[in-house]
Each structure stands twice: as structure tokens, then as C-alpha cells.
C-alpha positions as CSV (number, residue, x, y, z in Angstrom):
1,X,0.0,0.0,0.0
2,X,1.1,3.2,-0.7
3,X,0.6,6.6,1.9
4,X,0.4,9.8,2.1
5,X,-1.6,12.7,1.7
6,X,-4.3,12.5,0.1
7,X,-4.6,15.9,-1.8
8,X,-2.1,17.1,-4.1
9,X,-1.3,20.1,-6.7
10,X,-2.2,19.4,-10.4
11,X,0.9,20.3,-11.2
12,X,3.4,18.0,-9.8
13,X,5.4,16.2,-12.1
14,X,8.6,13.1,-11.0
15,X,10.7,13.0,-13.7
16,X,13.3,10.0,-13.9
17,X,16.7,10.4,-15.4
18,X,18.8,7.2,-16.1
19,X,22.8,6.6,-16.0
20,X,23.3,7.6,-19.3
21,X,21.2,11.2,-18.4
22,X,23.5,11.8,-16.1
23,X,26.7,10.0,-17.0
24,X,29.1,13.1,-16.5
25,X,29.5,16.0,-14.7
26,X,28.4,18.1,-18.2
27,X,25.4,16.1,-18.6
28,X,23.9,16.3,-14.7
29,X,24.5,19.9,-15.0
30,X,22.2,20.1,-18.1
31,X,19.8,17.7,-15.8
32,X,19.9,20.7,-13.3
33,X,19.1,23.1,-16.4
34,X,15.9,20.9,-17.2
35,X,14.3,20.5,-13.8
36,X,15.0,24.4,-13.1
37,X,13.3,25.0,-16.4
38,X,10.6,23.5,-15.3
39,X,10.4,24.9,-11.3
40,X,10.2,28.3,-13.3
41,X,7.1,27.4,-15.2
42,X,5.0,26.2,-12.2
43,X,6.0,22.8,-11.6
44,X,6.4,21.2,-8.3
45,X,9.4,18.7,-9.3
46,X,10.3,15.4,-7.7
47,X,13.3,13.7,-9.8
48,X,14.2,10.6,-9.2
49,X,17.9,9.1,-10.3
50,X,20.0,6.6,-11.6
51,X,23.8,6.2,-10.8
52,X,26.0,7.7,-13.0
53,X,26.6,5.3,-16.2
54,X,28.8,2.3,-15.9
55,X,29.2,2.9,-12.3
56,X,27.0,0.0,-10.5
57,X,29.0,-2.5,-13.2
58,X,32.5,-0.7,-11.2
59,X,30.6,-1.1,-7.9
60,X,29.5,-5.1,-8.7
61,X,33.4,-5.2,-10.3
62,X,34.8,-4.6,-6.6
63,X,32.5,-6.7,-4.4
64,X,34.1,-9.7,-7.1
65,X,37.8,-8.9,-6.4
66,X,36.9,-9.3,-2.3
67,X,34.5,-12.0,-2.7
68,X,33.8,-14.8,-5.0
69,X,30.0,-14.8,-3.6
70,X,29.3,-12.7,-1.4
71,X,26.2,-11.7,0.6
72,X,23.2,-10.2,-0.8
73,X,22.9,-8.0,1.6
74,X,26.2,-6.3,1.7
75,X,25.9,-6.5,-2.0
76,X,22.8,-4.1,-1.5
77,X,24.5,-1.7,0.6
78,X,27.5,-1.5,-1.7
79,X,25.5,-0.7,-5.1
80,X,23.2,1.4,-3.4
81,X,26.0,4.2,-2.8
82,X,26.0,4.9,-6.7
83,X,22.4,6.7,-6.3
84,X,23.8,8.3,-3.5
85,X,26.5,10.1,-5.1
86,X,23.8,11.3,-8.1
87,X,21.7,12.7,-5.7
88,X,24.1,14.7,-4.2
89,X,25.2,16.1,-7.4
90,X,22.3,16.9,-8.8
91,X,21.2,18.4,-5.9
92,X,24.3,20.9,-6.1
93,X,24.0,21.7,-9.4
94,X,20.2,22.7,-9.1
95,X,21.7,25.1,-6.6
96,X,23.5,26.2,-8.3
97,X,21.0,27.0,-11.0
98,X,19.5,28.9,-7.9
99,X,17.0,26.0,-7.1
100,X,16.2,25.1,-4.1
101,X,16.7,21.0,-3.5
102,X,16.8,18.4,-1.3
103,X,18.6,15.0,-1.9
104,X,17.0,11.7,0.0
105,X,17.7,8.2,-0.1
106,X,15.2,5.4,-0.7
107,X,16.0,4.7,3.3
108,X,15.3,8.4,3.9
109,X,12.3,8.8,2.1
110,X,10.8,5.3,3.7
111,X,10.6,3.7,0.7
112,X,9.5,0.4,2.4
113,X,10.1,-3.2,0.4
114,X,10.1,-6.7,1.5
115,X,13.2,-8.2,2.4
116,X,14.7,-9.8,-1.2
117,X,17.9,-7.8,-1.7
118,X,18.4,-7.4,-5.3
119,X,15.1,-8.0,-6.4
120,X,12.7,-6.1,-3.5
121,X,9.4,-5.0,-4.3
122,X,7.8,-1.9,-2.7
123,X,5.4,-2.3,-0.3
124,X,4.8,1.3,1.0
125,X,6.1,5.1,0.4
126,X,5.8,7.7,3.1
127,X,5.3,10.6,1.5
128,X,4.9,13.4,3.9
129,X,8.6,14.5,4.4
130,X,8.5,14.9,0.5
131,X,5.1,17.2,0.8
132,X,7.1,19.4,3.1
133,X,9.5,20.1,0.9
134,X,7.8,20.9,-1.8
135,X,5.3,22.8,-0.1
136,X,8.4,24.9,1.3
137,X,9.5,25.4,-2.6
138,X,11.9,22.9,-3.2
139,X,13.0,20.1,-5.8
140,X,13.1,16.8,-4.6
141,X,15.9,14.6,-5.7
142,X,15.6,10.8,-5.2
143,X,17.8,7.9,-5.5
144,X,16.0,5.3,-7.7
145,X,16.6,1.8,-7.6
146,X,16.3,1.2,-3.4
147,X,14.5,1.1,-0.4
148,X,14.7,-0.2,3.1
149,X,13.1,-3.7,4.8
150,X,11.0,-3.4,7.8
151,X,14.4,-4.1,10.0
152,X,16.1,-0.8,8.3
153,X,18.1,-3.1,5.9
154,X,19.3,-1.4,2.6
155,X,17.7,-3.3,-0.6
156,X,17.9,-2.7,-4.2
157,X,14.8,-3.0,-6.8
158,X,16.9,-4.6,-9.2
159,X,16.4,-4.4,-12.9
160,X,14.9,-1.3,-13.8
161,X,14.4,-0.1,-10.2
162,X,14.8,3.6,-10.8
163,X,11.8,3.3,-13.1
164,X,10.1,1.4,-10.8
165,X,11.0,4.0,-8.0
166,X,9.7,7.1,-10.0
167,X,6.4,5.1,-11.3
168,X,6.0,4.6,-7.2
169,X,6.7,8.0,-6.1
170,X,4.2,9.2,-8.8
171,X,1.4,7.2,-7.3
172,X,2.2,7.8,-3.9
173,X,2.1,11.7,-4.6
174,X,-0.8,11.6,-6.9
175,X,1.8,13.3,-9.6
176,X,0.2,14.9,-12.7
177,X,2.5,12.8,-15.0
178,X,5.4,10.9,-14.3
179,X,8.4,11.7,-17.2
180,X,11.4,9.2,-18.0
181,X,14.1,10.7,-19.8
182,X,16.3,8.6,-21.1
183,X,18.3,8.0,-24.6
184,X,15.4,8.5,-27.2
185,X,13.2,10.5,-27.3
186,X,9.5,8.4,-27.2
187,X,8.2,4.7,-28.1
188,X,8.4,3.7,-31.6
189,X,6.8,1.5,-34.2
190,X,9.8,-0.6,-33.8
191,X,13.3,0.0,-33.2
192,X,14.7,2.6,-35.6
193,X,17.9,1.2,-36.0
194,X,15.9,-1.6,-38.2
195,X,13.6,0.9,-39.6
196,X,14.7,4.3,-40.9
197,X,11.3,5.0,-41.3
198,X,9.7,3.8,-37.6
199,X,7.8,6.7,-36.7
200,X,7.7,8.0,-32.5
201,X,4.3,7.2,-31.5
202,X,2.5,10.3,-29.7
203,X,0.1,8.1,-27.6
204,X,0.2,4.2,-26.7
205,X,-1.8,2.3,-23.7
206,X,-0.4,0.7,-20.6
207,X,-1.9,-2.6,-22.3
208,X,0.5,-2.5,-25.3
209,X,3.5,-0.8,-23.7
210,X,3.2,-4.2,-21.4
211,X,3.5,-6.5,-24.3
212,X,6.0,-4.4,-26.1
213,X,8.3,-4.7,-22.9
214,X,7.4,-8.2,-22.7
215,X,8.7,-8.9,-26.0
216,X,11.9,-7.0,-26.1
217,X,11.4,-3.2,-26.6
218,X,13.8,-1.7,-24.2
219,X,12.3,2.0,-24.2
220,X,11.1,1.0,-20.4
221,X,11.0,-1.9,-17.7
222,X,8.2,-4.1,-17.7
223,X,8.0,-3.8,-13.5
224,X,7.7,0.2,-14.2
225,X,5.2,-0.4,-17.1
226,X,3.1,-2.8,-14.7
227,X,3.0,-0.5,-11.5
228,X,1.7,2.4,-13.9
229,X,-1.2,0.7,-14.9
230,X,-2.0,-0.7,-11.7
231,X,-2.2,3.1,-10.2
232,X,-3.2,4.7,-13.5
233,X,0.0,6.8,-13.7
234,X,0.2,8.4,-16.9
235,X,3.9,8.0,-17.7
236,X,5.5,10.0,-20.5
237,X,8.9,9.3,-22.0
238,X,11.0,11.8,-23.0
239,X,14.5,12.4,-24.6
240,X,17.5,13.8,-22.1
241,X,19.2,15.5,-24.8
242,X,16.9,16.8,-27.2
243,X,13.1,18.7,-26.8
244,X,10.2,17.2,-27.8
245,X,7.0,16.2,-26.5
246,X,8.2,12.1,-26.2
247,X,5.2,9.6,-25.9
248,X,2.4,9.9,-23.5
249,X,1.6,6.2,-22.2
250,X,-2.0,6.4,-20.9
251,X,-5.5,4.2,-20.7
252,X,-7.4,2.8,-23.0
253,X,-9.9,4.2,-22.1
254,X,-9.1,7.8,-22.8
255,X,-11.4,8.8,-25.3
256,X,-8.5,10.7,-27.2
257,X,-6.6,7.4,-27.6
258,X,-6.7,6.6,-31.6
259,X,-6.5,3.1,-31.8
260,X,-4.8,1.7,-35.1
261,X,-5.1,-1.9,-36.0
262,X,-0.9,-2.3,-34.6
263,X,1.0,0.3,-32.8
264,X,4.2,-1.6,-33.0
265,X,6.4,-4.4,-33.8
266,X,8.4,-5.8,-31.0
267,X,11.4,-8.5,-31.5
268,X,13.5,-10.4,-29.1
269,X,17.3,-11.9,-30.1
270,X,18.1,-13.5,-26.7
271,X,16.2,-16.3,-27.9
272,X,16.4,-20.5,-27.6
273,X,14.5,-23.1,-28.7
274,X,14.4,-26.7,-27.2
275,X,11.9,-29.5,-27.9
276,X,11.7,-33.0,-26.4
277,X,10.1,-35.8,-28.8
278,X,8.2,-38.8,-28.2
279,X,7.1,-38.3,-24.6
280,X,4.2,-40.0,-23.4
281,X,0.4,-39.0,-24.5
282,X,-0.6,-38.8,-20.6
283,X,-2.2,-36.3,-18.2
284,X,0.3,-34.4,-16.4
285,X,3.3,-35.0,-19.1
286,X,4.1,-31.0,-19.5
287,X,3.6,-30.6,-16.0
288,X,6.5,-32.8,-15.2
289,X,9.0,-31.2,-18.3
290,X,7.7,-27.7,-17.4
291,X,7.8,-28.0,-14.1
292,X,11.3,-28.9,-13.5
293,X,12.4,-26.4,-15.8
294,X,10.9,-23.8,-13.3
295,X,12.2,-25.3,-10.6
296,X,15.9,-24.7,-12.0
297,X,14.6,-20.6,-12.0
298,X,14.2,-20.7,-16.1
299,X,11.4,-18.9,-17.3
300,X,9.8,-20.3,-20.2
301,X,8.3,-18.5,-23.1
302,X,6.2,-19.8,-25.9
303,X,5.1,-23.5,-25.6
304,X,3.7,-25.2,-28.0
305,X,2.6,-29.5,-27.7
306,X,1.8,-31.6,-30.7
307,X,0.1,-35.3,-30.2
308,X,1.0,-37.8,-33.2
309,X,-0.4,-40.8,-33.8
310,X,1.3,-43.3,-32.2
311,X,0.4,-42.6,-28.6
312,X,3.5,-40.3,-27.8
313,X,3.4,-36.4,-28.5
314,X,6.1,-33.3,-28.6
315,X,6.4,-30.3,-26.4
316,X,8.7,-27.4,-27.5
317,X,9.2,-24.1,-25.8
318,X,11.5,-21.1,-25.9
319,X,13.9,-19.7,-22.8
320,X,16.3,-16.9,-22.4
321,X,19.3,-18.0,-24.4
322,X,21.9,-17.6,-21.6
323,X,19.8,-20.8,-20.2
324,X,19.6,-23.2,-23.2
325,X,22.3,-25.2,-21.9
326,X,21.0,-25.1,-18.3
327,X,17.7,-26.2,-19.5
328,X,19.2,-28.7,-22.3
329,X,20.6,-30.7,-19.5
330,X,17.8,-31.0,-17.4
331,X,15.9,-32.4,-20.4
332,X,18.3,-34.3,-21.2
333,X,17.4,-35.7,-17.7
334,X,14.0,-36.2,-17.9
335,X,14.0,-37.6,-21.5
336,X,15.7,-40.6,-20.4
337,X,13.0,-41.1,-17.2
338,X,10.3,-41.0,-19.8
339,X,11.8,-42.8,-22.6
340,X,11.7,-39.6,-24.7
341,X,13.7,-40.4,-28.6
342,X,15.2,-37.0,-28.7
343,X,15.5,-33.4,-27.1
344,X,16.4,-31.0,-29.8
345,X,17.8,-27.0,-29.1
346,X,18.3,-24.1,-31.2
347,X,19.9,-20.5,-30.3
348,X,19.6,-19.3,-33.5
349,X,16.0,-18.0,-33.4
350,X,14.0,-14.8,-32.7
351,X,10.9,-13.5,-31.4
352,X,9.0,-11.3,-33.5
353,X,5.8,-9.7,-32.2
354,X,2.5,-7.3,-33.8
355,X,1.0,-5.2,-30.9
356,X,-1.8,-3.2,-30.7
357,X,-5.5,-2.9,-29.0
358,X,-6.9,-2.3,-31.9
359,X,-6.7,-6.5,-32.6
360,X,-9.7,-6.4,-31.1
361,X,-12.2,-5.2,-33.6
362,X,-10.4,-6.1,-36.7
363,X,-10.5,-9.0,-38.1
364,X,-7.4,-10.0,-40.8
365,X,-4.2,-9.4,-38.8
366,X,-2.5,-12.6,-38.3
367,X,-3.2,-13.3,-42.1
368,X,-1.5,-10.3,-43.4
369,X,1.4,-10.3,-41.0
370,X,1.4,-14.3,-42.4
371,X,1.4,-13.3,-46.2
372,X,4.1,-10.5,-45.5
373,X,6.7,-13.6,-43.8
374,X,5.7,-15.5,-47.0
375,X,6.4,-13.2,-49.4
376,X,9.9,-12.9,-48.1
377,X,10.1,-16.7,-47.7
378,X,10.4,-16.1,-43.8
379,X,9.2,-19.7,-42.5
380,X,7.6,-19.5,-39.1
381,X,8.2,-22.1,-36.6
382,X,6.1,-21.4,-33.6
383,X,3.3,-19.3,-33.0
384,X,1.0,-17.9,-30.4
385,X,-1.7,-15.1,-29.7
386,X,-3.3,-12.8,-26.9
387,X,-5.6,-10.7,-27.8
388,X,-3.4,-7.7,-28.5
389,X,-0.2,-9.4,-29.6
390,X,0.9,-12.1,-32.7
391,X,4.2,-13.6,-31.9
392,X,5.9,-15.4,-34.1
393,X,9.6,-17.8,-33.4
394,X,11.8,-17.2,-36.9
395,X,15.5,-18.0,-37.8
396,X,17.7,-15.5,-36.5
397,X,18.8,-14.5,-39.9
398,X,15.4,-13.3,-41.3
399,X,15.1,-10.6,-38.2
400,X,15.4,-7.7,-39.7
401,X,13.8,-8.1,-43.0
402,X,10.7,-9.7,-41.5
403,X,10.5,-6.8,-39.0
404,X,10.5,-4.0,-42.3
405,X,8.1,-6.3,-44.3
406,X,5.8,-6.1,-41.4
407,X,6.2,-2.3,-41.0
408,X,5.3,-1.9,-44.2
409,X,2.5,-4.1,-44.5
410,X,1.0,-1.8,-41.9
411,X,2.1,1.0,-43.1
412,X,3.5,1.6,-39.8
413,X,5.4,4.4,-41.0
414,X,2.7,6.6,-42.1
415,X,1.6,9.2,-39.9
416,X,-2.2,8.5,-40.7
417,X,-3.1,5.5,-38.8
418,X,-4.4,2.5,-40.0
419,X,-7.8,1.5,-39.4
């Protein structure tokens, strides 16, 4: 649960800036220009903080030349200090910008979490010492990605925590909007780099922001994406280095919201494959592959089971591909338990995904996303549906044409949408 008062101004915005934002002393400094820029226009600002880039790796880099493992905990409190030093910076420089601001820690703030260091979740945000200060006229600076445990033990968020944090903050304070600036500047059809043409959406839903994070798009974290939706924060992101107005991420339900027939094309490279053949026909068969699998911490993807005809059937899925091996050898395992003939893997695949609400009420998607992979003689090996997203499993190799084909099929890049 998250406290705190209960009224708040229409005009209070958290803004999150990420390592690269504030990477150098040059770049937190034009931070400090930003958030004073928008003090003068009316704003009440919290901003919330990553460590400066490359410094949790250096942090993570010295805990391994003391200790080959060691303890979560201490782990926590090590990493933690990178925030702390952003904070502090930021803080001085919005001084001197003649700002008024106040730097807390998560512990400071009484950003509660359970007690998983690395991985915490937030379970409640105090936010009356931040209400002072900005009722007394000051800028709020918070470090992202921690919190304390009920016992007053530092713990860290872990990936994507700063987003996280500023998503949290934002609910807790009832904030107008909250703004992550980071490296680009807004969500796109797809990934530019792919698609000269992929155009910067000016509106998407929680809903398909999810999926797209889901299904590789790295624009935000998918723990940020889900807290946002849960407390209807609007959350907007924005470019650090460039103006613009970035893309508003917002309900469905706003009856503003055009909804084309895809927003977006989504892919995913860190991709495997594995299948296990002739397993038995029986009740509870994919219970006992999947289940060990989760049991060894892999999370499994797609999954697809085929019956034949001679009483035995197939079940193939898709992992992370840092845990192909892991999860080879644990098949490996369990096909000789239930007689399986073979287990099969393959790291050369992809993930390719069509997002969009608008799914829904049209009818023909999955055909035309079908004839655009055959056109291009993209064969597609696995497939499965929600009722906003198509995935599709391809060969590596056929990435990047299938993701233009399908951007232009659906005219993605126009600035008209499709209906």
C-alpha cells in the first residue's frame, strides 16, 4: 500500500533520469538546467535518479575482487552508494541554478520493500517528508533503484528499479505525470535502428506498452510499465538531450486514444528453442518437463505440444538464451525417465511480435502479418496469440527483413493511422 496525503497540486510532475542522463559531470548539469526550467514554469518537481553510467558494473566489479560470492545483503549496501552520489550532485548543481533542492535516499524517504535484496518489491512510500519540501519550494531529488526492509536493511529494486521507484513515487504523490528521460526521445513503431522509417508514437496504452516490454522493446521496464497501470499513472517518456513532447503512455480508455489496427512491432534476439520428442500421451506429461524447468529458476516463453499418432506427443518451448544449456541438460534428464527419442535445441532464433488494441475489432491481422513472412520466404516455426499481440519464433537470420516487411505491410510508417 502506498501513503500519504491524500490531496495534491495538479501540477506536480517526477521525472526519472537514467545513467546515461547523467553519466558526467556536463550532462547532470544540463539535468539541473531541465528540472530548473521547469520549477520556473510552475511545476512542483520530484526527480528521481539513476547512478551515473557504468558505475553499479565498477561497484559489482569490486565486491568480485573481495569475494567470489558474497552476501546479498552487503551486496545491497554497496551498489546502493552509486544513487547516493547522483543525488548529491544533482542536488548541487540545481543550486547552483539557484533552485532550491533536497537530496534523500530510498531509506530516507521510507521507501518500504520486503526483504529480497536485489530483487525487492515496494510495499509502501511515506510521502509526507517529500510534501514538506515541496510545499516549502523545493526540488526533490531521489535515489532510484532502493528502499529499506522493515528491520532498516538497505535493498535494491533490481532491474529497472529507478523506473520502478519514479512510477511509485508518482502514485504515492498523486503526480500529474510521471516523465522518464532517457536515450530516445518516445516509443516507436519498432526499433529505428531496423527501420529508418519507424515513426515516435505520440500516444500508446499501458496494455501494449506491457507487451512491447514483454517482447523485447527496451524504451522501459516491464516492473515500471506494470506498476503504472495498476495506479493509472500516466507516464511519459521523454528524450534527455533533445526537446520534444516524447510519448504519453495512458488508458485505453481515454477517449482521445486513436486506436490503429498495430502500434508496434516488438522482437527479441536472446532467444532459444528446445523441444523433447516422443514423450508419453498422458495427463500431467508438460507438468513434469515444465515443471522442472521452473524449478531450476528458467522462465519459459512460448510452448507449443503436438500429439502424433502413435500414442506419444512433442512439447517445445523457448527460454532466455543464456539458459539453453542449463535447460538442455535438465531435459536431457527427464528424457531418459520417460523414454523420450530426442531433445532437440536451437539458439539461432528470434521472437518477432504485432502489438496493438486495436486487434480487437479487426478482423485479418495474423493473415496479413502471415502473407508479408511469406512473401519474403520467412518460415515460421512457432506461433501464439493474446488478444493484443501475434508472436511469431523465426530463424535468426530473417530478423530484420521480416521486422521491415511487417512495417510496411501496416504502413506503420505513415503518420495517418491504420484503421
Amino acid at each position: 500500500m502506498l501513503t500519504g496525503p491524500s490531496i495534491y497540486p495538479m501540477n506536480l510532475v517526477v521525472q526519472k533520469y537514467g545513467g546515461t542522463s547523467v553519466g558526467s559531470i556536463e550532462r547532470i548539469q544540463a539535468v539541473a538546467q531541465k528540472v530548473a526550467a521547469s520549477r520556473r514554469e510552475g511545476h512542483q518537481v520530484v526527480v528521481v535518479v539513476s547512478a551515473m553510467s557504468g558505475e553499479t558494473n565498477r561497484l559489482i566489479a569490486l565486491a568480485a575482487e573481495i569475494h567470489t560470492n558474497p552476501s546479498a545483503r552487503e551486496m545491497d549496501v554497496l551498489v546502493s552508494t552509486g544513487e547516493q552520489v547522483t543525488i548529491a550532485l544533482l542536488s548541487m548543481a540545481l543550486h547552483e541554478e539557484g533552485c532550491d533542492a533536497r537530496s534523500y535516499t530510498g531509506g530516507q524517504v521510507r521507501i518500504l520493500t520486503d526483504n529480497e535484496h536485489s530483487k525487492a518489491r515496494i510495499q509502501e512510500i511515506d510521502g509526507h517528508r517529500i510534501r514538506d519540501d515541496l510545499e516549502a519550494g523545493r526540488v526533490v531529488v531521489v535515489a532510484g533503484f532502493q528502499g529499506v526492509d522493515e528491520q532498516g536493511n538497505i535493498t535494491t529494486l533490481g532491474r529497472g528499479g529507478s523506473d520502478t521507484t519514479a512510477v511509485a513515487l508518482a502514485a504515492a504523490l498523486r503526480a500529474t505525470e510521471c516523465q522518464i528521460y532517457t536515450d530516445v526521445d518516445g516509443v516507436y513503431t519498432t526499433d529505428p535502428r531496423v527501420v529508418d522509417d519507424a515513426r515516435r508514437l505520440e500516444k500508446i496504452t499501458f496494455e501494449e506498452m506491457l507487451e512491447m516490454s514483454s517482447q523485447g522493446s527496451k524504451v522501459l521496464q516491464i516492473r515500471a510499465v506494470e506498476f503504472a497501470g495498476k495506479y493509472q499513472v500516466p507516464l511519459r517518456v521523454l528524450s534527455s538531450f533533445e526537446e520534444g513532447p516524447g510519448t504519453l503512455i495512458t488508458l485505453e480508455e481515454d477517449d482521445d486514444m486513436e486506436k490503429p489496427v498495430v502500434s508496434g512491432i516488438a522482437f527479441n534476439r536472446d532467444e532459444a528453442k528446445l523441444t523433447i520428442r516422443g514423450i508419453p500421451d498422458t495427463p500431467g506429461i508438460a507438468s513434469t518437463v515444465l515443471g522442472a524447468i521452473s524449478e531450476a529458476n528458467i522462465e519459459v516463453d512460448v510452448i507449443v505440444q503436438n500429439v502424433g499418432h502413435d500414442d506419444t506427443a512433442s512439447l517445445t518451448f523457448t527460454v532466455h538464451r543464456n539458459d539453453m544449456s542449463k535447460a538442455e541438460a535438465i531435459l536431457q534428464r527427464i528424457a531418459k525417465q520417460l523414454k523420450a527419442t530426442t531433445v532437440e535445441s536451437d539458439d539461432r532464433i528470434v521472437k518477432v511480435s504485432m502489438v496493438g488494441v486495436g486487434m480487437r475489432s479487426h478482423a485479418g491481422v495474423a493473415a496479413t502479418m502471415f502473407e508479408a513472412l511469406a512473401r519474403e520466404n520467412i518460415n515460421i516455426q512457432l506461433i501464439t496469440t493474446s488478444e493484443i499481440k501475434i508472436t511469431v519464433v523465426i530463424e535468426e537470420r530473417y530478423l530484420e527483413l521480416a521486422v521491415r516487411s511487417l512495417h510496411s505491410a501496416f504502413k506503420l510508417e505513415q503518420q495517418d493511422l491504420v484503421e
